[in-house]
C-alpha positions in Angstrom: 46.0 21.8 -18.3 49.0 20.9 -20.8 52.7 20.7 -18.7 53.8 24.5 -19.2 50.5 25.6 -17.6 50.6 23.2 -14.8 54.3 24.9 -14.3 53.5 28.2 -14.3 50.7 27.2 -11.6 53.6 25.6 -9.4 55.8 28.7 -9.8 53.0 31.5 -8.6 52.2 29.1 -6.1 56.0 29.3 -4.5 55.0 33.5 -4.9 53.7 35.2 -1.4 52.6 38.8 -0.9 55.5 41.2 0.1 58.0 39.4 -2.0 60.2 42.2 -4.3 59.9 41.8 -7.7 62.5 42.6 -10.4 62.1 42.9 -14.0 64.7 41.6 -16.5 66.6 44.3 -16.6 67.5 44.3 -12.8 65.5 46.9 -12.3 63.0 46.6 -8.9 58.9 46.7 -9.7 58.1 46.7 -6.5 55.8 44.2 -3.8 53.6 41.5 -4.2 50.2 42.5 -3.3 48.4 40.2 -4.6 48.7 36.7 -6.2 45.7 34.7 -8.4 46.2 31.5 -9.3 44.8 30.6 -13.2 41.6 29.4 -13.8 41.5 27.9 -17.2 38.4 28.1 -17.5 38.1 31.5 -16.9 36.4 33.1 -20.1 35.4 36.5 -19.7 35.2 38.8 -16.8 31.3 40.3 -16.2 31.4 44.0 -15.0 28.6 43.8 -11.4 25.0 44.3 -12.8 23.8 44.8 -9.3 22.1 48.6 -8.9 23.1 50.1 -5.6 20.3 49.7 -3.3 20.0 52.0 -0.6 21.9 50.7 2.4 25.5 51.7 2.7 26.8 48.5 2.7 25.3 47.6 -0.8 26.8 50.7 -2.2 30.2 50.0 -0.9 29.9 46.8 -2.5 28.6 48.3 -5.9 31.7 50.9 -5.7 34.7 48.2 -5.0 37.2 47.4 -7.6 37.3 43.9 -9.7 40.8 42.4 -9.6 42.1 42.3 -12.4 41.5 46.4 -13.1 42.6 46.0 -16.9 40.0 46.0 -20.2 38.6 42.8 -20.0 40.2 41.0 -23.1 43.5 40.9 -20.5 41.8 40.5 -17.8 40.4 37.4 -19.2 44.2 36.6 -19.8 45.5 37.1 -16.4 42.9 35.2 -15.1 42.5 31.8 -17.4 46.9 31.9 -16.4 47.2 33.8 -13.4 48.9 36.5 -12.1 50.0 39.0 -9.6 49.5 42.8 -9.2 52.6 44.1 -8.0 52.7 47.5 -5.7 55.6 50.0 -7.6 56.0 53.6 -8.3 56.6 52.8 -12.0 53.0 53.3 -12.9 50.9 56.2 -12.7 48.1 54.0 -11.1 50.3 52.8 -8.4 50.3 49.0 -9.5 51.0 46.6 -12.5 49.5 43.3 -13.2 52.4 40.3 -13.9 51.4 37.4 -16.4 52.4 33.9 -14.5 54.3 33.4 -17.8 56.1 36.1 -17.6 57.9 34.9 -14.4 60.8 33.1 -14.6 62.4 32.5 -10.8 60.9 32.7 -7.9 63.4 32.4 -4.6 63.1 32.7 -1.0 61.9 36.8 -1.2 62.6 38.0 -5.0 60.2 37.3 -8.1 62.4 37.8 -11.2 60.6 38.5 -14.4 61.9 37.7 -18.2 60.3 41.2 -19.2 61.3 44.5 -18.8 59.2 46.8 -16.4 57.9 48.9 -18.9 56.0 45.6 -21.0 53.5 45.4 -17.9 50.2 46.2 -17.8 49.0 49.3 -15.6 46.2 49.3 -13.1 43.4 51.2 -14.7 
């Protein structure tokens, strides 16, 4: 991992869940919900190819949601440098995904972002 990837792993690992976070612009996103840590090896994210058998339990399992919920080409993005999905009511879908390179402070209970709200990925 060359030096600017290994600090954009020690800055989303300072990130917690709950934490605000606010774009560049001042404006608030919203709460962590979720942070992923990158995997640089990471290549491409499979959709599940398991049928739903007949037992509840394997069709709950066939119906839940991959994280990242973006068209794989990002996904495979957020996931080779990490990210978080971030609760707001600034998307339709009710969340956004946040690039760890597109952080750029992280304090005590505020992520701060060097992009503007509206240059974040949507939930799908």
């Amino acid at each position: 991992m060359n030096q600017q990837g290994t600090q954009q792993q020690a800055t989303i690992s300072r990130v917690t869940t709950g934490m605000r976070v606010v774009d560049s612009t001042g404006v608030e996103v919203g709460t962590v919900d979720l942070v992923q840590r990158g995997d640089p090896t990471a290549v491409t994210v499979q959709a599940p190819t398991a049928d739903p058998g007949s037992s509840l339990d394997e069709l709950i399992e066939s119906a839940a949601v991959e994280e990242p919920d973006v068209p794989a080409d990002l996904a495979a993005r957020l996931l080779r440098s990490g990210y978080l999905k971030v609760s707001t009511e600034l998307a339709r879908t009710g969340a956004v995904y946040v690039l760890a390179d597109r952080i750029a402070t992280v304090t005590d209970d505020q992520v701060r972002l060097d992009v503007p709200a509206t240059e974040l990925p949507a939930e799908e």
